[in-house]
C-alpha positions as CSV (number, residue, x, y, z in Angstrom):
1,X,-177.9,50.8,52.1
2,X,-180.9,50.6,49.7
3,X,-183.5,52.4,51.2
4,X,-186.7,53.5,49.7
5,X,-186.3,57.1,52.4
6,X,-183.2,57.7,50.3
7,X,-185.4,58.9,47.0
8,X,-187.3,61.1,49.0
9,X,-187.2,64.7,48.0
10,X,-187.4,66.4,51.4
11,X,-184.6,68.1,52.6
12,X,-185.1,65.5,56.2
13,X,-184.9,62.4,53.2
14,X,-181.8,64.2,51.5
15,X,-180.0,64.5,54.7
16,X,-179.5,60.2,54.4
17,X,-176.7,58.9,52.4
18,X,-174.7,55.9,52.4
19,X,-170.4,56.0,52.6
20,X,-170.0,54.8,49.3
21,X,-172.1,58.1,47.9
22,X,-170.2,60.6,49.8
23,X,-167.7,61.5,47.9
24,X,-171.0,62.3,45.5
25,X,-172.5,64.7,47.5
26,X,-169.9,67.3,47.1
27,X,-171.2,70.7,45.4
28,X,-168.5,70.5,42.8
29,X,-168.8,66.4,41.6
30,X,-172.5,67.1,42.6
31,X,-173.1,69.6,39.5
32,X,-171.4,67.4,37.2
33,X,-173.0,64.2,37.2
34,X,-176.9,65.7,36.9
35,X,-176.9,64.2,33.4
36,X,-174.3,62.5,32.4
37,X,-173.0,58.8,30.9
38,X,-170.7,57.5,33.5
39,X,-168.7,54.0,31.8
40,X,-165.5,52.2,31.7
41,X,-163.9,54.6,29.4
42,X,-164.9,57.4,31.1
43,X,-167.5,59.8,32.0
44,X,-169.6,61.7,29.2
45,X,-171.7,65.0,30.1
46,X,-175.3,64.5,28.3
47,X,-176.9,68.0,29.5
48,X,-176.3,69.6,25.5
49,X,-178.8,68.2,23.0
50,X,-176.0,67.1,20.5
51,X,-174.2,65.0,23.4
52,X,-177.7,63.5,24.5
53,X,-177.8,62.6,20.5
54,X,-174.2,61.3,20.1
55,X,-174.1,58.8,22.9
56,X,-177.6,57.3,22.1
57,X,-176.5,57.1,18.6
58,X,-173.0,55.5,19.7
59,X,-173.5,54.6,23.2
60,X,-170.3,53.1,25.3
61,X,-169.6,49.7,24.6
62,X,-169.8,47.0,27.9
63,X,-171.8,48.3,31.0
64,X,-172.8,52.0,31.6
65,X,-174.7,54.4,34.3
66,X,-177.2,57.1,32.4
67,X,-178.6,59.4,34.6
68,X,-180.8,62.8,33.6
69,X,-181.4,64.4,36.7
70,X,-184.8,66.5,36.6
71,X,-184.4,68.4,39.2
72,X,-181.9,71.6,39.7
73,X,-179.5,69.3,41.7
74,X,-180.0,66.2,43.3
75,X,-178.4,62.8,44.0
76,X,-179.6,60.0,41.8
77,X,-176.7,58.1,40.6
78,X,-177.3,55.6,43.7
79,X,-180.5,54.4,42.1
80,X,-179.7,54.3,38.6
81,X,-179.7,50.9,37.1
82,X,-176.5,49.0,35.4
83,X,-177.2,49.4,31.7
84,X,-175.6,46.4,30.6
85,X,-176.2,46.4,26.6
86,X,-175.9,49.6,24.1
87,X,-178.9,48.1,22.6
88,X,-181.1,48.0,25.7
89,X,-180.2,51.2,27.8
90,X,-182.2,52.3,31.4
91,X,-181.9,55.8,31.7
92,X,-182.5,57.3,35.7
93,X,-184.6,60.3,34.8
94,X,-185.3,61.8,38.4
95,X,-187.2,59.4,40.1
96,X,-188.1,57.4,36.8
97,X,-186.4,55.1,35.2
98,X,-186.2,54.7,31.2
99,X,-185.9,51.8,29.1
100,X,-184.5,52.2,25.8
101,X,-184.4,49.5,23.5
102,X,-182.3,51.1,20.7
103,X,-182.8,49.5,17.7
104,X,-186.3,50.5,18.0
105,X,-186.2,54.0,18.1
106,X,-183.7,53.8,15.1
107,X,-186.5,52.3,13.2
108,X,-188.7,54.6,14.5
109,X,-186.3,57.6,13.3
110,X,-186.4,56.1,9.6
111,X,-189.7,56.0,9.9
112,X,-190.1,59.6,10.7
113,X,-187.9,60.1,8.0
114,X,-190.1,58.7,5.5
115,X,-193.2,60.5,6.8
116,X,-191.7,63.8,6.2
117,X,-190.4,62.3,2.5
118,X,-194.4,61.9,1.8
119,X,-195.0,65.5,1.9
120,X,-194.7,67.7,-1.1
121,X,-191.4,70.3,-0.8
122,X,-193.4,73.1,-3.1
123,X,-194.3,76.1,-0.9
124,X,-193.4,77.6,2.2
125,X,-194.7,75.7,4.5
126,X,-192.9,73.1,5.8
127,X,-193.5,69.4,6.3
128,X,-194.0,67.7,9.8
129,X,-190.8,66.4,11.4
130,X,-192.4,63.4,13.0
131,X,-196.1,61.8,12.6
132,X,-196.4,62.6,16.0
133,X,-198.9,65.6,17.1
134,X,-197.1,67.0,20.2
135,X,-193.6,65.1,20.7
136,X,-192.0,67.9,21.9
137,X,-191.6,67.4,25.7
138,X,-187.7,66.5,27.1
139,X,-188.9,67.0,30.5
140,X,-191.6,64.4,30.5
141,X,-194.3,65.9,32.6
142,X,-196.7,65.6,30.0
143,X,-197.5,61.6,29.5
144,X,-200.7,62.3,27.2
145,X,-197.5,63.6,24.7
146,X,-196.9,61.6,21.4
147,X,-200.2,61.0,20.3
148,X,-200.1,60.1,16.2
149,X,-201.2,63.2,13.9
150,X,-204.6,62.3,11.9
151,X,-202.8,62.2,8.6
152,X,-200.3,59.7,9.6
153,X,-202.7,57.2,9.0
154,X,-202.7,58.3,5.0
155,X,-198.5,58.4,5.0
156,X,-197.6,55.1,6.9
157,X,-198.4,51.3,6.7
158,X,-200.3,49.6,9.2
159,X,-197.2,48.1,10.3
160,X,-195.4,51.4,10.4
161,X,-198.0,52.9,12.7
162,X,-198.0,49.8,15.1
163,X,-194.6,50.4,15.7
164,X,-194.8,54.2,16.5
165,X,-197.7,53.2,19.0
166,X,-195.4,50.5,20.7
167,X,-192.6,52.8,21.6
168,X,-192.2,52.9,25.4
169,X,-191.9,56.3,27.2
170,X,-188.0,56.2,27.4
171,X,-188.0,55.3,23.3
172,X,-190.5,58.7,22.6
173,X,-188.2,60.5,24.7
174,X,-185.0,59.2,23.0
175,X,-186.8,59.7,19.8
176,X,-187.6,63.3,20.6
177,X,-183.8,63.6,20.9
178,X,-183.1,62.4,17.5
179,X,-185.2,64.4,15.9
180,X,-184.8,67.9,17.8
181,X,-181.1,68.9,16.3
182,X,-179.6,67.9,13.1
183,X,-176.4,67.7,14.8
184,X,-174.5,65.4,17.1
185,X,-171.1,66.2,18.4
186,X,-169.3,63.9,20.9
187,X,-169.3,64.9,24.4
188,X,-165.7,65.8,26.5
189,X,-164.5,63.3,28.9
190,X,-165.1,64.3,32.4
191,X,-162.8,63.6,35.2
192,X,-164.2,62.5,38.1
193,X,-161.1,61.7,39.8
194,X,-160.2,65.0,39.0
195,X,-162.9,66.9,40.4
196,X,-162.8,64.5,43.6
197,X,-160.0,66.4,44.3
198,X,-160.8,69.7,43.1
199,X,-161.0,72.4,46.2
């Protein structure tokens, strides 16, 4: 079944599921896969910052699932679409769904980089991370986020700046990722199989 009833967010819509997403719907496999990476070699949990950083910086090789659950706990992993390239991912946030295309937000990171470079290290006051004025939203529910910072324009090529502007939602939010922690630390494996059959 591929019903558009099935993304509805009503407890009458929620009651609807098909046999192959039962097993899913358990409390236990339920509260694992809210955000996670699931792929051939295995499943990765992508709730921690540094995990969300490591896998978009080495994502699984051949085809993988991402989903980012927005809500407290729901079942999207139905809908979430077969990301078949590490270079091009789809991510199923809630009822969105992201596209990624990699090699752009690592441009945009070096870029970012150099922005920061372009300010002088004398002082206290620290330089901007990013030339973006308010990219600080993970949870997406402000779309007017990301707008370029006045002096951006002084720092960055024409070229530079068209690329910023071109990033897609999914690429900002990727980006915001990047730049929020210095640190990225592989996620565990999880085992499904293994909480299938957990009581």
């Amino acid at each position: 079944m591929d019903d558009a009833s099935l993304a509805g967010r009503e407890s009458s819509d929620e009651r609807i599921a098909c046999g192959y997403c039962i097993p899913f719907l358990g409390k236990t496999i339920l509260s694992n896969t809210q955000r996670c990476v699931f792929s051939a070699t295995g499943t990765f949990p992508a709730s921690k910052l540094i995990h969300k950083k490591w896998l978009l910086l080495h994502p699984p090789e051949g085809e993988s699932v991402w989903v980012h659950n927005d809500t407290k706990m729901g079942h999207v992993v139905w809908k979430a679409p077969v990301t078949r390239s590490p270079d091009f991912i789809l991510v199923q946030f809630g009822n969105r769904c992201l596209s990624i295309r990699r090699r752009v937000v690592l441009d945009a990171l070096a870029i970012c980089g150099k922005f920061q470079l372009s300010f002088p290290t004398e002082g206290k006051k620290k330089p901007p991370r990013s030339p973006f004025f308010n990219i600080t939203d993970l949870g997406l529910s402000d779309l007017g986020s990301g707008s370029l910072r006045l002096d951006a324009h002084a720092h960055l090529s024409g070229a530079e700046l068209a690329h910023l502007s071109g990033l897609s939602l999914g690429e900002m939010w990727a980006l915001e990722i990047l730049l929020a922690t210095p640190e990225a630390e592989e996620p565990p494996l999880v085992s499904i199989s293994e909480k299938l059959t957990k009581k």
